[in-house]
ZALUMMAR-129532 format. One record per residue (C-alpha): residue in three letters; x, y, z; residue number from 1. Coordinates in steps of 0.5 Angstrom, whole numbers, plus 500, padded with zeros to 3 digits. Layout:
# residues N
ATOM    r    X    Y    Z    k
ATOM  ALA    X    Y    Z  NUM
...
# end
This chain:
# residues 483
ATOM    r    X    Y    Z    k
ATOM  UNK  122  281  069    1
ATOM  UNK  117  281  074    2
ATOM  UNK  114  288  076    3
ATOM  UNK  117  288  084    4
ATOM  UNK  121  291  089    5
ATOM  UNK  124  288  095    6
ATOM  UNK  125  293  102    7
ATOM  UNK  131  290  106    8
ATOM  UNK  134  292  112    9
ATOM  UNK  141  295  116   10
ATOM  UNK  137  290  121   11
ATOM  UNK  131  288  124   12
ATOM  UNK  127  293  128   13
ATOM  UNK  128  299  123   14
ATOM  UNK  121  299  120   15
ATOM  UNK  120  294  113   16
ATOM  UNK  113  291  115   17
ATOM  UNK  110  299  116   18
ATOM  UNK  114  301  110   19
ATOM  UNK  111  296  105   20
ATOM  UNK  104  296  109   21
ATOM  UNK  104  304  107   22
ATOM  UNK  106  302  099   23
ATOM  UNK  101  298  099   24
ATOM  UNK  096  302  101   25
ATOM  UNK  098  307  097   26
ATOM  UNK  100  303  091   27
ATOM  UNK  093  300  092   28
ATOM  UNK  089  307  092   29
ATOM  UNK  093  308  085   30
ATOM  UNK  090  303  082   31
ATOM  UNK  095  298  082   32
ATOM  UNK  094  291  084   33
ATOM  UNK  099  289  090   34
ATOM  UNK  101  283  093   35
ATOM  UNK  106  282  098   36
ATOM  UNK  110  277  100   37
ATOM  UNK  116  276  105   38
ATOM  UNK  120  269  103   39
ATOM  UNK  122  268  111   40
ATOM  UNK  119  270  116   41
ATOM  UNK  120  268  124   42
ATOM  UNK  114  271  129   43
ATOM  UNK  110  266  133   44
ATOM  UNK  104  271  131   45
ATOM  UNK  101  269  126   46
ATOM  UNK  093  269  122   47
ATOM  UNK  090  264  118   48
ATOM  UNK  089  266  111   49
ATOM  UNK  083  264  105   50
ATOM  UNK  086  258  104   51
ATOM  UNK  087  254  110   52
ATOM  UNK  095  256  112   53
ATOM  UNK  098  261  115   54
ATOM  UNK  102  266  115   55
ATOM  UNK  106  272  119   56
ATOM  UNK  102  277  122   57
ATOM  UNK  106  282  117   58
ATOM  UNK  103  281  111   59
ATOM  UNK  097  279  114   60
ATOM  UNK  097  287  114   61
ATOM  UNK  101  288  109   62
ATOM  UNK  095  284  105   63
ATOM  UNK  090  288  108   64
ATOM  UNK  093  295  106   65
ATOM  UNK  093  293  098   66
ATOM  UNK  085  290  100   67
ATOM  UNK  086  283  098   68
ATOM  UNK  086  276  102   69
ATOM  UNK  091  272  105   70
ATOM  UNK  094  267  102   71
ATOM  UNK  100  262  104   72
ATOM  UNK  104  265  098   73
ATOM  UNK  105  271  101   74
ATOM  UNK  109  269  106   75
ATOM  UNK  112  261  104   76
ATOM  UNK  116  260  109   77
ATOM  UNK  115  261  116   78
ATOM  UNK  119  260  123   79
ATOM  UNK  115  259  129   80
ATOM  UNK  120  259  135   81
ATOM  UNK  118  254  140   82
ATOM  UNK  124  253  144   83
ATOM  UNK  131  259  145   84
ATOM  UNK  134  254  139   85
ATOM  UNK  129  251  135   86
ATOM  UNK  123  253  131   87
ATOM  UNK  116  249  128   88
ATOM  UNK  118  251  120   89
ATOM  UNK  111  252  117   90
ATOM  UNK  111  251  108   91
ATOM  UNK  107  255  104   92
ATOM  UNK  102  254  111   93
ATOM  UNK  102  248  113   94
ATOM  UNK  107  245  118   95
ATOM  UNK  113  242  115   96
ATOM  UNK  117  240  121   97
ATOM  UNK  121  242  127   98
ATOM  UNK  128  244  127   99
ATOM  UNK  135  246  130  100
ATOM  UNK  138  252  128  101
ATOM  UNK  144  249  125  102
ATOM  UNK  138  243  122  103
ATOM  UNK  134  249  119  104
ATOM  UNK  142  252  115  105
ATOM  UNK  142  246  112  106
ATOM  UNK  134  246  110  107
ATOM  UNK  135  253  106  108
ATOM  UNK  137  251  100  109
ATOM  UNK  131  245  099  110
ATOM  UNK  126  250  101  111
ATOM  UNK  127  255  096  112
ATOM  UNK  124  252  091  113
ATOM  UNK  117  253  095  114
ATOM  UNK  119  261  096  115
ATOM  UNK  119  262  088  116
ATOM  UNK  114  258  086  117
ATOM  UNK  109  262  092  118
ATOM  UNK  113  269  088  119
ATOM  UNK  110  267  081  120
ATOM  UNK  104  265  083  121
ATOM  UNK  103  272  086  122
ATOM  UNK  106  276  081  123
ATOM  UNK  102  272  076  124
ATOM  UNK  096  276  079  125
ATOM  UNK  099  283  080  126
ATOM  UNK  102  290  077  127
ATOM  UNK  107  290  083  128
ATOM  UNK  110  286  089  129
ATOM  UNK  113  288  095  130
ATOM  UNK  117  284  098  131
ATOM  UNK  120  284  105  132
ATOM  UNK  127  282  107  133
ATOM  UNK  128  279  114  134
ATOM  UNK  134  282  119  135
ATOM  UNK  139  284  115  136
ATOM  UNK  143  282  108  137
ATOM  UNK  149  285  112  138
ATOM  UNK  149  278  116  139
ATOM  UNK  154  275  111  140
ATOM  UNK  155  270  115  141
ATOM  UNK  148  267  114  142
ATOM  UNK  149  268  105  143
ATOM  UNK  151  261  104  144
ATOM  UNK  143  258  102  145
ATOM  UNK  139  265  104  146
ATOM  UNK  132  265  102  147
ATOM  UNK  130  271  105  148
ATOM  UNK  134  277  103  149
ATOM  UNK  141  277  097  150
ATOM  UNK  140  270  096  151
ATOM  UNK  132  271  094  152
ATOM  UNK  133  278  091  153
ATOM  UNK  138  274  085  154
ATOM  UNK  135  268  084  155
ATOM  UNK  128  273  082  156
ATOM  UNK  132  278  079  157
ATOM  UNK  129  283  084  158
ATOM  UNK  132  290  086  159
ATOM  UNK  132  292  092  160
ATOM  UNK  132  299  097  161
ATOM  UNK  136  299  103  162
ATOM  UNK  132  302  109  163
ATOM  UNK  136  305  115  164
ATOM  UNK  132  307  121  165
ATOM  UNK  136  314  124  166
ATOM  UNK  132  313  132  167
ATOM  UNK  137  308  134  168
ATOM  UNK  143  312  132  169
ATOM  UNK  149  311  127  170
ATOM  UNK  144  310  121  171
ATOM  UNK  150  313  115  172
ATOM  UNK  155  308  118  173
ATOM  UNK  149  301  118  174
ATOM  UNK  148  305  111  175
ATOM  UNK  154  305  108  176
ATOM  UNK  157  299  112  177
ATOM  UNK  152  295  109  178
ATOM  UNK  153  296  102  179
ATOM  UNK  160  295  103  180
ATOM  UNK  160  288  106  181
ATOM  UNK  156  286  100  182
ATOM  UNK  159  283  094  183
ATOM  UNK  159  287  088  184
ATOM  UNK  154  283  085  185
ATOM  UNK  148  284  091  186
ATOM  UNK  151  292  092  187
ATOM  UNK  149  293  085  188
ATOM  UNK  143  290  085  189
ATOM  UNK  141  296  092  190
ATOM  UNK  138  302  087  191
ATOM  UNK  136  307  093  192
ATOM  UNK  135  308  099  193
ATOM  UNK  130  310  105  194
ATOM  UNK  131  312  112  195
ATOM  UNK  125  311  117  196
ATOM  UNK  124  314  124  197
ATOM  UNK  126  320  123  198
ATOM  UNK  126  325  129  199
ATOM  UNK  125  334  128  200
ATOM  UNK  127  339  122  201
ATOM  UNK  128  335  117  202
ATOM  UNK  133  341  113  203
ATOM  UNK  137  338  119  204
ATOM  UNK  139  332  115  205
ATOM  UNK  139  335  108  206
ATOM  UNK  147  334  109  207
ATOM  UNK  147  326  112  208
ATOM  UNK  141  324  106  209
ATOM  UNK  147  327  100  210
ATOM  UNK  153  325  103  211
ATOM  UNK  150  317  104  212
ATOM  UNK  148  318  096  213
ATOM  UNK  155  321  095  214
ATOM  UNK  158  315  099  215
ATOM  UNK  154  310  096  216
ATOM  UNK  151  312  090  217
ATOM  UNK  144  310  092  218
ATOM  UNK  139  314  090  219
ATOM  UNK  136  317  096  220
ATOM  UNK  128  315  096  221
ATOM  UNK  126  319  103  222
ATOM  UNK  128  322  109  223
ATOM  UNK  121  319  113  224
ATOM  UNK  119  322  120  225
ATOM  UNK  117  317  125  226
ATOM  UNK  109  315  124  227
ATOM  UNK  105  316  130  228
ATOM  UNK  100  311  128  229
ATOM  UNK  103  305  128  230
ATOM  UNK  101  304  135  231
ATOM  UNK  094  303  132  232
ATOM  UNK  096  297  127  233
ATOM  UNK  098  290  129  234
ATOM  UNK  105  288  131  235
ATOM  UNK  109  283  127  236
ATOM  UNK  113  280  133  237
ATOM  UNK  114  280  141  238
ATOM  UNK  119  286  140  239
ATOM  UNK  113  290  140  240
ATOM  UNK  111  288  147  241
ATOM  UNK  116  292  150  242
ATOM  UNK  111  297  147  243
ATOM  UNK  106  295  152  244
ATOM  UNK  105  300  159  245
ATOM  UNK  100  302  164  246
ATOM  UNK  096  307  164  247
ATOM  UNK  090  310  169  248
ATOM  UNK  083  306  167  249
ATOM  UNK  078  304  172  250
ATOM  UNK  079  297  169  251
ATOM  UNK  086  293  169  252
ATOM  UNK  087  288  165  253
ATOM  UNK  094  284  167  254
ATOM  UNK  097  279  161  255
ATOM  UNK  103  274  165  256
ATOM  UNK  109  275  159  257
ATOM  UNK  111  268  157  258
ATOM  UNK  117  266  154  259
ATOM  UNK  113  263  148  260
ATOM  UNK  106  268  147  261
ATOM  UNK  104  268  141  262
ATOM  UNK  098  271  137  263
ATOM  UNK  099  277  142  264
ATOM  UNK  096  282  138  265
ATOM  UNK  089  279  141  266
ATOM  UNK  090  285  146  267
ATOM  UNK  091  291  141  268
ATOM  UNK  083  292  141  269
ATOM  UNK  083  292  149  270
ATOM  UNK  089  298  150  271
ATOM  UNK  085  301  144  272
ATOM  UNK  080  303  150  273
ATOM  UNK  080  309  154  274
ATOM  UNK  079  305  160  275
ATOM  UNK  082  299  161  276
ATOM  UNK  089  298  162  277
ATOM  UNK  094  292  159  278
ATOM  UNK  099  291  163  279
ATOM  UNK  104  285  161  280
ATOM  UNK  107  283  168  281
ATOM  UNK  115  281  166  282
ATOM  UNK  118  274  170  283
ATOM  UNK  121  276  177  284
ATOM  UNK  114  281  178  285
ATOM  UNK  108  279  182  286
ATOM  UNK  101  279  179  287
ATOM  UNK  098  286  182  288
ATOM  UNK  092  283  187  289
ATOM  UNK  087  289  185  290
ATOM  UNK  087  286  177  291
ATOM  UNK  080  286  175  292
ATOM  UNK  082  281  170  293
ATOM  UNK  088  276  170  294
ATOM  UNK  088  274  161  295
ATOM  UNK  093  268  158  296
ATOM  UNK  094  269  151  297
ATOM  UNK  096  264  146  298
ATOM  UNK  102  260  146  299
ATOM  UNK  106  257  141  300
ATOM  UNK  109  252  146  301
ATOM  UNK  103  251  152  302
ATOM  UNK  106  246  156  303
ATOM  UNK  113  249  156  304
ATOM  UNK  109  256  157  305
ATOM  UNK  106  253  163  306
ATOM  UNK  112  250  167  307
ATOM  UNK  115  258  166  308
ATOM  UNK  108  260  169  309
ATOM  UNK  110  255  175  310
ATOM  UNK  117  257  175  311
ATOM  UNK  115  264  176  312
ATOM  UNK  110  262  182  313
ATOM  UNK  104  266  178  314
ATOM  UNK  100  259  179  315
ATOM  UNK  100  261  187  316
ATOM  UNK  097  269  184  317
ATOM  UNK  093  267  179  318
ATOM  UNK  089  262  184  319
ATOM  UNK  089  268  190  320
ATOM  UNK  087  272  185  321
ATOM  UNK  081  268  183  322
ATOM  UNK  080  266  191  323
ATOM  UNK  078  274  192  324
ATOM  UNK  073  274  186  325
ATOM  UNK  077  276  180  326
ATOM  UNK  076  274  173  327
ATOM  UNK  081  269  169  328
ATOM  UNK  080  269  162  329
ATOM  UNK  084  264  157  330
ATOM  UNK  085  264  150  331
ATOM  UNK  087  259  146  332
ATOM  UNK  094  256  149  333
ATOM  UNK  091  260  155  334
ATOM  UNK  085  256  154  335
ATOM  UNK  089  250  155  336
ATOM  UNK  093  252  161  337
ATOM  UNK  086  253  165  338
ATOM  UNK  084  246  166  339
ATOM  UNK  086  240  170  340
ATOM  UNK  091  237  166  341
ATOM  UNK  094  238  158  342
ATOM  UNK  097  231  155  343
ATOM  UNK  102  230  150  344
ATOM  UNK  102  224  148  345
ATOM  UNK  105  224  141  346
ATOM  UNK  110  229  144  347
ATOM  UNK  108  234  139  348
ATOM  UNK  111  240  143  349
ATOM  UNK  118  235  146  350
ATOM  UNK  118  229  149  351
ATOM  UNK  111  225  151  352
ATOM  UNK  109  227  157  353
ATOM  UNK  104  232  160  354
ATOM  UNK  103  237  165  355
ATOM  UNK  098  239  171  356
ATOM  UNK  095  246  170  357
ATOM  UNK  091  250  174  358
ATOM  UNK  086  247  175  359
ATOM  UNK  081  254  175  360
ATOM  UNK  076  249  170  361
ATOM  UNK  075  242  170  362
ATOM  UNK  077  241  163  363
ATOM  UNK  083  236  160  364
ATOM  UNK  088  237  154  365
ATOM  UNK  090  232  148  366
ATOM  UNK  095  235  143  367
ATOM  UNK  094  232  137  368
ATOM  UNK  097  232  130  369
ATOM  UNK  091  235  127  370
ATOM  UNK  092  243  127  371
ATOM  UNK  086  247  127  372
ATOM  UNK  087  253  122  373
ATOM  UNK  080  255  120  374
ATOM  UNK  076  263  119  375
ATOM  UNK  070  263  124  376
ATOM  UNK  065  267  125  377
ATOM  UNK  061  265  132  378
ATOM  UNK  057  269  137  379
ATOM  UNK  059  271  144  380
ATOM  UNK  055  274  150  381
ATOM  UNK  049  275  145  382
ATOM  UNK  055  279  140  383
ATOM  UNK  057  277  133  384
ATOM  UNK  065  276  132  385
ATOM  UNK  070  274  126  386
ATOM  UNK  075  271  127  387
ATOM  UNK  079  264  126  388
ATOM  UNK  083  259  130  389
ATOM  UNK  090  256  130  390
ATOM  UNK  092  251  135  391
ATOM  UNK  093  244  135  392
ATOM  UNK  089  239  141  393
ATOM  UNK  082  237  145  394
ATOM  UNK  079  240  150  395
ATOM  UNK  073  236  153  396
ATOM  UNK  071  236  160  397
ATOM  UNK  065  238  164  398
ATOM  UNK  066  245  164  399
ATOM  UNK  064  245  156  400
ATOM  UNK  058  244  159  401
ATOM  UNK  057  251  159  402
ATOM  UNK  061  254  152  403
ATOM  UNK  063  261  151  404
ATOM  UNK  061  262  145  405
ATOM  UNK  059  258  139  406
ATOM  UNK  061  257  132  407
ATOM  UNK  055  256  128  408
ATOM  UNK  051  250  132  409
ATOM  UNK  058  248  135  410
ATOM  UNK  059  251  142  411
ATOM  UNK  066  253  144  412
ATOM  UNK  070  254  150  413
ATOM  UNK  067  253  157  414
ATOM  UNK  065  257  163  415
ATOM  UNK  066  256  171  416
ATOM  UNK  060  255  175  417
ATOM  UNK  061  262  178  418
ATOM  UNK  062  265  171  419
ATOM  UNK  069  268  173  420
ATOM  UNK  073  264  169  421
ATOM  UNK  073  263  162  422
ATOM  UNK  076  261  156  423
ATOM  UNK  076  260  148  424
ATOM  UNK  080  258  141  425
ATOM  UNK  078  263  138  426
ATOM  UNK  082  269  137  427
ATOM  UNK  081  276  134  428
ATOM  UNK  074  276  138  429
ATOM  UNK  076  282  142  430
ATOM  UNK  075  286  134  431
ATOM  UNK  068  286  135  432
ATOM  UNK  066  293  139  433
ATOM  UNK  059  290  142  434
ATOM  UNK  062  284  144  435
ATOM  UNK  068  288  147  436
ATOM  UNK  064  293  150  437
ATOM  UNK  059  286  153  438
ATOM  UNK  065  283  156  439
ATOM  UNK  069  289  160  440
ATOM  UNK  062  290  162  441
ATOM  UNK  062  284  165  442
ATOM  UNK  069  286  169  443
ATOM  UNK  066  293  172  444
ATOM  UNK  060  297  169  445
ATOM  UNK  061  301  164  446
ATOM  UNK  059  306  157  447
ATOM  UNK  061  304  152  448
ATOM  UNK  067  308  149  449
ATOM  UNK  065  309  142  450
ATOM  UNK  071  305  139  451
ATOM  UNK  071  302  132  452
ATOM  UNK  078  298  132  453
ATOM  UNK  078  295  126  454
ATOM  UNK  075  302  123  455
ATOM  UNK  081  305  127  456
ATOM  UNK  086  300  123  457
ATOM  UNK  084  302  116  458
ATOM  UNK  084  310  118  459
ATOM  UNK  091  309  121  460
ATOM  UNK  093  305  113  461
ATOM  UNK  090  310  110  462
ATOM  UNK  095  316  114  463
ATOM  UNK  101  311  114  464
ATOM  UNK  100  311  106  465
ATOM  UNK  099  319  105  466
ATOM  UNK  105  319  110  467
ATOM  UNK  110  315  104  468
ATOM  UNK  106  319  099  469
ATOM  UNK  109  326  102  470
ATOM  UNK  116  324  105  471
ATOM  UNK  118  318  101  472
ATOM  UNK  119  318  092  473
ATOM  UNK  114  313  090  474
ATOM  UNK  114  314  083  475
ATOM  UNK  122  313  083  476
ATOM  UNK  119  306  087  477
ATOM  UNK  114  305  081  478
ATOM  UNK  120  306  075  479
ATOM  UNK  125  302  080  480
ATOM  UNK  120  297  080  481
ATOM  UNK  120  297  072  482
ATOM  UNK  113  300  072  483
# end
């Protein structure tokens, strides 16, 4: 048997990938080598891992948690929604194909082959796994061919903990209602049980925690507060985004939400500074006129992207924005919209076809089947950056000329005359303190505010991982798992 343990859930939303990144990091402080692994995962924000795929942002976290690299086996199966019924299916980090909901149902039982293959090359370097389940196994209606929660959990022969989440209300009813909509067989295999979120005077809910075990007969694993911390780690999915609000700064920052933003956790270094203001602008608003800078992340689909933007009319904002001398940045698919024309002539995002864009640098895009996913290191504004590229298509036109940054002797990028638009492929450039501090700089003057991100990401693993050291049974974890 395998050492593992797999966290699922009473439904999305209730902490899993916070709860496995915390045991990683506090399994990994122990001695122990961890691994993390999620056998389905759906988020269009995604990284790139050392061995040339992609995998969600989750376990990205989660691996940097139990300090090891990323690979495409801790997450083999990987959802990237492109429309409201449809998803690019990613494989063990390349891209597989494209498919329809119903198309995808009857594709999950050909696929679990590659999600045990990617667990046992994982655990063949391990002393734990900790697996992640996704949505809930009480979604009985999807068992049939599942590989992402039960279905996964009996063809590895994994235990499981059940993870109820008490802030959204009704947590012993979703505890126990999962447990008996389960078969027999999968309820037994649930060992113990974690509640997350928690609000107040624990002693309040001494009773709930015996009476759930008593109904259940799980054994209880920790009644966690709520981790005030998460907010300094990356977020898995667009969920988090309703998270995003406006604060006073003298440097506004203002991100259009469109339907299929991707790798949005490029903006977190951004609202780490105490000066600037992240806004995302929802559809139906208009984009503030006293923006210092309008920026267009990435997007997993950029010419459906672009037709919402039309649709929403942020063209016609963005170009009075730019008419009155504000800055526009754009990375990766924002990048693209910020030429004249992005093409698809092998119909890589739909039909083949294409769309005008904004028309703020004289650039053309081509989609092309060949997608870049690749770690960087590349200087920008005379600062050194790390980070990677994810995106399929080329981008040429006389704006190139002037690159917004270099990756070693190859420029990337492009700068309007003025210097007032700008865009890139690179994403995670803004986790480069001195490259962060140079470009707000470039928007209003400033001091540099002494922010370390990335330092801050590893100080709030460390808290997270004492936080499950004090409210969660670790060591009852470690003998469920069979260590």
């Amino acid at each position: 048997m395998i050492p593992a343990l797999m966290f699922q859930g009473t439904g999305s939303d209730v902490g899993k990938s916070l709860i496995v990144a915390g045991l990683a990091r506090a399994f990994a402080n122990r001695g122990l080598k961890v691994r993390p692994f999620k056998p389905q995962n759906m988020s269009n924000n995604a990284a790139v891992t050392a061995d040339g795929g992609e995998i969600g942002r989750a376990q990205a976290l989660q691996a940097r948690a139990a300090r090891v690299p990323l690979s495409v086996h801790m997450n083999p199966v990987l959802l990237k929604p492109q429309s409201d019924v449809g998803s690019q299916v990613i494989v063990q980090g390349r891209i597989f194909g494209n498919a329809k909901a119903q198309d995808y149902h009857r594709l999950k039982p050909q696929l679990m082959a590659s999600v045990l293959d990617s667990y046992r090359r994982l655990a063949a370097e391990a002393d734990l796994v900790l697996v992640e389940g996704a949505g809930s196994p009480a979604e009985i209606n999807l068992r049939e061919g599942d590989i992402a929660n039960m279905g996964f959990a009996e063809a590895a022969d994994v235990p499981v903990v059940l993870v109820g989440d008490i802030d959204r209300g009704g947590v012993i009813a979703s505890i126990y209602g999962t447990v008996q909509l389960l078969r027999p067989d999968e309820a037994a295999r649930i060992k113990g049980f974690l509640i997350n979120k928690f609000r107040g005077d624990p002693a309040l809910f001494a009773g709930g925690m015996q009476l759930i075990a008593g109904k259940t007969g799980l054994a209880p694993l920790g009644l966690v507060p709520w981790f005030a911390g998460a907010d300094r780690l990356p977020p898995e999915d667009a969920v988090a985004l309703s998270g995003y609000k406006a604060k006073d700064a003298s440097i506004r920052i203002v991100v259009p939400q469109l339907p299929r933003i991707s790798n949005f956790d490029d903006l977190d270094p951004l609202r780490a500074e105490p000066d600037a203001s992240v806004e995302l602008i929802r559809p139906g608003t208009a984009l503030p006129g006293d923006a210092d800078l309008v920026l267009l992340p990435g997007s997993k689909a950029t010419i459906a992207d672009l037709r919402a933007l039309y649709e929403t009319g942020w063209d016609i904002d963005i170009r009075a924005h730019r008419r009155r001398g504000g800055a526009v940045f754009g990375l990766c698919g924002g990048y693209q919209m910020l030429g004249r024309r992005v093409e698809d002539p092998s119909g890589i995002e739909g039909p083949a076809g294409g769309i005008d864009g904004l028309g703020l640098l004289d650039l053309v895009t081509t989609l092309t089947d060949d997608k870049a996913l690749v770690e960087v290191k590349a200087r920008a504004l005379g600062h050194d950056i790390a980070g990677y590229e994810m995106h399929v298509g080329m981008t040429e036109g006389a704006d190139c000329a002037r690159p917004f940054l270099a990756i070693g002797n190859r420029p990337d990028g492009a700068i309007s005359a003025d210097g007032r638009v700008m865009g890139c492929y690179v994403h995670g450039l803004f986790a480069a303190d001195s490259f962060r501090h140079a470009f707000l700089n470039g928007l209003r003057v400033r001091n540099e505010s002494g922010v370390a991100y990335e330092q801050g990401v590893e100080q709030a693993l460390d808290e997270l991982a004492a936080h499950l050291e004090r409210h969660a049974a670790l060591d009852r974890m470690l003998e469920i798992a069979g260590l």
